[in-house]
C-alpha beads as a LAMMPS data file, in Angstrom:
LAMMPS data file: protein, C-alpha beads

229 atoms
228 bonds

1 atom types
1 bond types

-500.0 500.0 xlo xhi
-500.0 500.0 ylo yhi
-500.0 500.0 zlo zhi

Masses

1 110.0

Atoms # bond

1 1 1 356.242 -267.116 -382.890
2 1 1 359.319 -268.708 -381.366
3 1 1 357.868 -272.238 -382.425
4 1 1 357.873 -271.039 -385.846
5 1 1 360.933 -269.731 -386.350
6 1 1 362.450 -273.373 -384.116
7 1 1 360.909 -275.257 -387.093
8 1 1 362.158 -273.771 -390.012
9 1 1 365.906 -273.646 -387.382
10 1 1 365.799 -277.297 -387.972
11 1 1 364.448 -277.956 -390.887
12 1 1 367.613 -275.853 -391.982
13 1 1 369.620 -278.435 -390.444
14 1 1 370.517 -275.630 -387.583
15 1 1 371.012 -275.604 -383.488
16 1 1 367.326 -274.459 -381.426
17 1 1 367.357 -274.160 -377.747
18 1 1 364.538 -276.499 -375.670
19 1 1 363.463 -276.466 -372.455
20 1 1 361.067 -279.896 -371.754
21 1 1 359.288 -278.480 -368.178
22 1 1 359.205 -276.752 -364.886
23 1 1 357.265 -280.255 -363.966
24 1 1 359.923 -282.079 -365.740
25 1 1 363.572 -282.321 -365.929
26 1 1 363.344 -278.651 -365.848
27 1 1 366.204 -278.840 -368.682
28 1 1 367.480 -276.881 -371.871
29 1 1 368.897 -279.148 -374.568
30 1 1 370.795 -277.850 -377.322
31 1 1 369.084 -279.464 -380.179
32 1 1 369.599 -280.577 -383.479
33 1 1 369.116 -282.578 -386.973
34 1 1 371.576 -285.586 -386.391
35 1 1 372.927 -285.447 -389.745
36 1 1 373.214 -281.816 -389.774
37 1 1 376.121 -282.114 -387.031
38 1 1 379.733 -280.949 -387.478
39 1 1 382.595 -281.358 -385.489
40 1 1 382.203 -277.505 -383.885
41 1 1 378.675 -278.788 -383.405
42 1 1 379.483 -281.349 -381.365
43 1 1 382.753 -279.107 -379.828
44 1 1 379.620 -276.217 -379.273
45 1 1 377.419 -278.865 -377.273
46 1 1 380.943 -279.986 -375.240
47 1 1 381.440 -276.480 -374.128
48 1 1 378.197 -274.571 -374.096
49 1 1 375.867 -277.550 -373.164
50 1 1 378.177 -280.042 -371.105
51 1 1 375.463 -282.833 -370.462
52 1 1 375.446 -285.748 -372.840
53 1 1 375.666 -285.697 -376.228
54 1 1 372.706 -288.170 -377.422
55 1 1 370.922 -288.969 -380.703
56 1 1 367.203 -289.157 -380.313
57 1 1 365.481 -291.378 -383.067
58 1 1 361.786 -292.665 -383.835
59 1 1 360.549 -295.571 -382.090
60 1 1 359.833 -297.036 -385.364
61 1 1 363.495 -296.902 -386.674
62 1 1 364.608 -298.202 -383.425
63 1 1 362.408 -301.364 -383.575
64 1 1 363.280 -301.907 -387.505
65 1 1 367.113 -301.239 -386.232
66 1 1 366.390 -303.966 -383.383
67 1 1 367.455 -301.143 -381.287
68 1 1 366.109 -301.862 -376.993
69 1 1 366.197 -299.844 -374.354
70 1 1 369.173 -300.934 -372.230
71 1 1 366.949 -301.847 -369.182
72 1 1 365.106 -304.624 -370.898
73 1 1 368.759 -305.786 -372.117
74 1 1 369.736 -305.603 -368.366
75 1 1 366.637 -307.369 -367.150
76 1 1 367.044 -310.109 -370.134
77 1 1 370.211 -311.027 -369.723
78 1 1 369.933 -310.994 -365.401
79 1 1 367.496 -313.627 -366.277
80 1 1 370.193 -315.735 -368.001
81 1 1 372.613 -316.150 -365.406
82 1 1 373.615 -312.544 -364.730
83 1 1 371.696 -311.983 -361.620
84 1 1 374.179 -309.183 -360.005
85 1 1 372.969 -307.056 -363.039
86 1 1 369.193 -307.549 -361.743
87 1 1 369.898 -305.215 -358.847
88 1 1 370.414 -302.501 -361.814
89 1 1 367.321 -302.847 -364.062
90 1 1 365.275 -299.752 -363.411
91 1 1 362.515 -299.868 -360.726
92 1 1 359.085 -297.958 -360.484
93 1 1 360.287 -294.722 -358.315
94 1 1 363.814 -294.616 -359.142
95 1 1 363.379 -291.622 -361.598
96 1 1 361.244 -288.616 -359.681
97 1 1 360.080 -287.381 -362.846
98 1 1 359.310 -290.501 -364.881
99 1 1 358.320 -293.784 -365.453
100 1 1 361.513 -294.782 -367.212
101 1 1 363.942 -293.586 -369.289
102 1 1 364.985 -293.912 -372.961
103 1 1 368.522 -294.947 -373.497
104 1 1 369.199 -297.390 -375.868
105 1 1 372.739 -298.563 -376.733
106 1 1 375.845 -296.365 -376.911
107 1 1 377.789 -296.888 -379.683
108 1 1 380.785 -296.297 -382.273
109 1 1 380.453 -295.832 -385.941
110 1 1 383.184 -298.673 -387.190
111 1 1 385.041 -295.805 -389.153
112 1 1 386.105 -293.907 -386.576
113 1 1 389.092 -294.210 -384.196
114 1 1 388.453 -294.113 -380.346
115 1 1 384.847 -292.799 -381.135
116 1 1 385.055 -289.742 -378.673
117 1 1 387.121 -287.293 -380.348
118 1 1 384.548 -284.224 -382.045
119 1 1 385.215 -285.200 -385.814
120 1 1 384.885 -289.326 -384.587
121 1 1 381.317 -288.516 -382.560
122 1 1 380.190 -286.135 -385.592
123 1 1 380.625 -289.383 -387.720
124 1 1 378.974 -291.746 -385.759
125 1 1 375.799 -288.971 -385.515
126 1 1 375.726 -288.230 -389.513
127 1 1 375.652 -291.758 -389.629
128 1 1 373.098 -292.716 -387.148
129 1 1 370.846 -289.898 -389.404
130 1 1 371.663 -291.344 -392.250
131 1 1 370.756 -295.388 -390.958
132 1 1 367.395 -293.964 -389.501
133 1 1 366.830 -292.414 -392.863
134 1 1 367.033 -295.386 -395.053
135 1 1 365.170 -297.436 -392.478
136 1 1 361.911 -295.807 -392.509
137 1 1 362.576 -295.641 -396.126
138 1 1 362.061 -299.025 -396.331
139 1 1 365.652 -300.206 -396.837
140 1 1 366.540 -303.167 -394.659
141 1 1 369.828 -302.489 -392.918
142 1 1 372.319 -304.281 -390.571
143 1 1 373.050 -302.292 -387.843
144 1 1 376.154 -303.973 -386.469
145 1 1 377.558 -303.658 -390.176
146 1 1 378.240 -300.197 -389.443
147 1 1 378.288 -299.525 -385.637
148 1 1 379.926 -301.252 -382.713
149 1 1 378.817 -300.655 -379.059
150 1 1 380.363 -300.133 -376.624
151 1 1 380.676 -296.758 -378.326
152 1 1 380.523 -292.912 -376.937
153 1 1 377.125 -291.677 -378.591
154 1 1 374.139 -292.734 -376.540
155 1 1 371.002 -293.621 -378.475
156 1 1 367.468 -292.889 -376.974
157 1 1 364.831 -294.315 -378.350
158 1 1 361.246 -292.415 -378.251
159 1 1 358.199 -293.872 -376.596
160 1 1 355.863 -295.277 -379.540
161 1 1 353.465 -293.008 -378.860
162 1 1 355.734 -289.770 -378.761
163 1 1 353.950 -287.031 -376.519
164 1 1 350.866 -289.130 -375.928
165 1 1 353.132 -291.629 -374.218
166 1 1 355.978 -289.565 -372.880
167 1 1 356.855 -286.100 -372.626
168 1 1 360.811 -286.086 -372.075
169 1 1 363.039 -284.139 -374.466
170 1 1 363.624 -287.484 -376.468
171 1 1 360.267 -287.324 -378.040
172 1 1 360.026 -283.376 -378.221
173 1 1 362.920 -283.182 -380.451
174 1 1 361.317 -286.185 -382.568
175 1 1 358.326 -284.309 -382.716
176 1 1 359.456 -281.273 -383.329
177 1 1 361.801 -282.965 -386.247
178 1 1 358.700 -284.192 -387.320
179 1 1 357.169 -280.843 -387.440
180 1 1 359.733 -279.902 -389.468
181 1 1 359.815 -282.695 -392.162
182 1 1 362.943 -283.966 -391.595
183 1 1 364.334 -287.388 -390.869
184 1 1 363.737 -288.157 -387.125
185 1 1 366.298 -288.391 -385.539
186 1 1 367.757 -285.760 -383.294
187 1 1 370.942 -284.402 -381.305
188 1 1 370.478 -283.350 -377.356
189 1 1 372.570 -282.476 -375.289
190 1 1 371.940 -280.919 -371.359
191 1 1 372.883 -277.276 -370.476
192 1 1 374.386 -277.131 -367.525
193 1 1 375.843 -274.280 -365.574
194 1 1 379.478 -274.926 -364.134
195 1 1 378.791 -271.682 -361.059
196 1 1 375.955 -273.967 -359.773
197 1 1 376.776 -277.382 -360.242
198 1 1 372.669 -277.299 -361.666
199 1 1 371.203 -277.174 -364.931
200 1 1 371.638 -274.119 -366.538
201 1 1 368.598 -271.839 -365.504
202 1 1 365.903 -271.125 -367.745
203 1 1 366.544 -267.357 -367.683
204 1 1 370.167 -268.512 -368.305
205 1 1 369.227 -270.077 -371.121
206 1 1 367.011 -267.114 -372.815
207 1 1 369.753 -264.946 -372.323
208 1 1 371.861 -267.209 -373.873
209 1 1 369.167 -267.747 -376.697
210 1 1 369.543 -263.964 -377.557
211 1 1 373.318 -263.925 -377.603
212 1 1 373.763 -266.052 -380.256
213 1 1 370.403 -265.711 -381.723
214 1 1 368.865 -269.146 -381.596
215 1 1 365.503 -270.234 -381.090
216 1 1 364.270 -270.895 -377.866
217 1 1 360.966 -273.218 -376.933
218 1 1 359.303 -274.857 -374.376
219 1 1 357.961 -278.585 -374.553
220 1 1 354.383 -276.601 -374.131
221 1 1 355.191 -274.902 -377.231
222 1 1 355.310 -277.940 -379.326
223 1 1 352.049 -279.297 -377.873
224 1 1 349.815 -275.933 -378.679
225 1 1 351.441 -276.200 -381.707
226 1 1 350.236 -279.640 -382.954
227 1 1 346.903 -278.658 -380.827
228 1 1 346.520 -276.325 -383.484
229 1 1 346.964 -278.622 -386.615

Bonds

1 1 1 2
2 1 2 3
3 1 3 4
4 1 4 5
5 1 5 6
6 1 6 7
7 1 7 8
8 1 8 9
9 1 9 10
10 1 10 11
11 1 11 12
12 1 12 13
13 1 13 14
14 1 14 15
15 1 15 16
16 1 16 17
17 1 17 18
18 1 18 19
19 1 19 20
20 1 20 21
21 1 21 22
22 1 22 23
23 1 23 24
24 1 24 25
25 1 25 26
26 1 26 27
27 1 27 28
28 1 28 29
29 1 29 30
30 1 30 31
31 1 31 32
32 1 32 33
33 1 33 34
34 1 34 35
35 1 35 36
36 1 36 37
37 1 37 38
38 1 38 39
39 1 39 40
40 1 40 41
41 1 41 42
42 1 42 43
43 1 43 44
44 1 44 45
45 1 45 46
46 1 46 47
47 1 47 48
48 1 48 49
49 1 49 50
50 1 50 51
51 1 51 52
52 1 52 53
53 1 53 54
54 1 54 55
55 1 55 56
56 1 56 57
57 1 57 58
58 1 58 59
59 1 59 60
60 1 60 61
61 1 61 62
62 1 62 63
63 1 63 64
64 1 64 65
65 1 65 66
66 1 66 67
67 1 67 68
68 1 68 69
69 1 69 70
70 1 70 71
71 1 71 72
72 1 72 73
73 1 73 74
74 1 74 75
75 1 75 76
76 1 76 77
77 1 77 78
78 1 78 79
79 1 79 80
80 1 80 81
81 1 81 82
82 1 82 83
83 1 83 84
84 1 84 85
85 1 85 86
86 1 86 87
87 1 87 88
88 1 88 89
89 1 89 90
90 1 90 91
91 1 91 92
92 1 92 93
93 1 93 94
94 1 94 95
95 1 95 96
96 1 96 97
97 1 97 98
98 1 98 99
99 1 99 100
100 1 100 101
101 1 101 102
102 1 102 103
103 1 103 104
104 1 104 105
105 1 105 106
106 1 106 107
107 1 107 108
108 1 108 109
109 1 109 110
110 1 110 111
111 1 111 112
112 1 112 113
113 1 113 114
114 1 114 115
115 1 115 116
116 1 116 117
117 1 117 118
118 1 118 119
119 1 119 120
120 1 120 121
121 1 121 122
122 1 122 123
123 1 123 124
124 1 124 125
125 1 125 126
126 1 126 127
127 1 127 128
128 1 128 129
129 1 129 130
130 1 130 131
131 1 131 132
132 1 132 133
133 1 133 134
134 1 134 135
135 1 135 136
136 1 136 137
137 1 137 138
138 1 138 139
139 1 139 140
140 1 140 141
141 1 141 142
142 1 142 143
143 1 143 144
144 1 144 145
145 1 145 146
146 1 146 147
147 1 147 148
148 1 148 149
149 1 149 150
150 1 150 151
151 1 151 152
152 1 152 153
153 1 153 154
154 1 154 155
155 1 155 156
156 1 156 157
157 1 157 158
158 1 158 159
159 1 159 160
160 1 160 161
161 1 161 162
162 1 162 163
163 1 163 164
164 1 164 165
165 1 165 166
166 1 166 167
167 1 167 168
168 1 168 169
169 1 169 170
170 1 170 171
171 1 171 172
172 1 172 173
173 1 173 174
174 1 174 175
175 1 175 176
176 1 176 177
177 1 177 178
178 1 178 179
179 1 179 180
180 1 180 181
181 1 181 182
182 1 182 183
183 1 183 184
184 1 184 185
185 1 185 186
186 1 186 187
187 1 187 188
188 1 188 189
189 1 189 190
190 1 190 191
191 1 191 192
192 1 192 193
193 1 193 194
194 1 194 195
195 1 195 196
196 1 196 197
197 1 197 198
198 1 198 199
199 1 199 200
200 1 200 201
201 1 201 202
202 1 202 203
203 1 203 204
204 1 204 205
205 1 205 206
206 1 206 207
207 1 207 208
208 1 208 209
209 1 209 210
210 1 210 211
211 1 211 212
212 1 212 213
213 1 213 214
214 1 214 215
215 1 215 216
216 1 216 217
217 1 217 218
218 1 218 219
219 1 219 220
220 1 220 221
221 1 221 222
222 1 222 223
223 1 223 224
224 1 224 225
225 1 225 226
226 1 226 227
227 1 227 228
228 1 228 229
């Protein structure tokens, strides 16, 4: 099976293909360990993907990394004098297909340069792996020792309670990292298709799947899959 073979992808620190749902984003992300990436990893997901290039991580490492989610950081600090920025903060209805989303800070590794360039983001990803690594590990890190925001890699941070909370590509590829055994904490990035101005189609994305021979699931895949645990 497809979900099979998208497991042992990534727990060979190697690109899979996943679609979240026709009820959903109706998205394919290009997906992948974060501290598996190279530089043509990152130049691959520029070029063939073209959305944004994110790091998914556990909720746990997020909350040990006193990681938010950049609305509550919006709403806290419109409630200390910055009330333009309340207008912003995420209401109930302003995503169609959620409740709210999952980004988290954007930031910079401090060792890189401008922080966009493919070699500076691959840093900053490796190193975001590594951090979430050592975290749940126990280790007790300081986050702003090694990262500066504003940066140009977007952290999301999963819902606690992964797929029984929230069923958005964030916490598929979190899951499906756990599935795999491997540190969670995961590169997305959208497909999109430059003919339609869209998201690249799923069919698109099969075909695309079979060109360069690379797995390709569906959210629905993970959840029969842990069903079946």
């Amino acid at each position: 099976m497809s979900i099979f073979k998208a497991i042992e992808a990534i727990r060979n620190g190697n690109m899979v293909l996943l679609f979240d749902d026709d009820d959903r984003e109706g998205e394919t992300d290009l997906v992948m360990p974060a501290q598996s990436v190279t530089p043509a990893d990152v130049a691959r997901m520029r070029h063939d993907g073209g959305g944004l290039i994110c790091v998914a991580i556990h909720a746990m490492a997020a909350q040990k990394l006193g990681l938010p989610f950049i609305s509550d950081v919006l709403h806290s600090v419109s409630l200390d004098g910055h009330r333009s920025l309340r207008t912003l903060v995420e209401k109930k209805g302003d995503i169609p297909y959620d409740s709210r989303s999952s980004f988290s800070l954007w930031v910079n590794h401090r060792g890189t340069f401008t922080g966009i360039t493919d070699n500076d983001r691959a840093l900053t990803i490796n190193k975001i792996g590594e951090t979430v690594g050592k975290v749940l590990n126990g280790e007790k890190i300081d986050f702003g020792r090694d990262f500066r925001s504003p940066g140009h890699v977007a952290l999301l941070r999963a819902a606690s309670g992964l797929l029984d909370e929230r069923r958005g590509q964030t916490e598929l590829s979190v899951q499906l990292a756990l599935m795999a055994g491997i540190c969670p904490s995961m590169v997305v990035c959208e497909m999109l298709d430059d003919r339609t101005g869209k998201a690249l189609s799923k069919e698109d994305a099969k075909k695309y799947s079979i060109q360069y021979n690379m797995p390709f699931i569906e959210g629905k895949n993970i959840l029969e899959a842990l069903h079946c645990q």
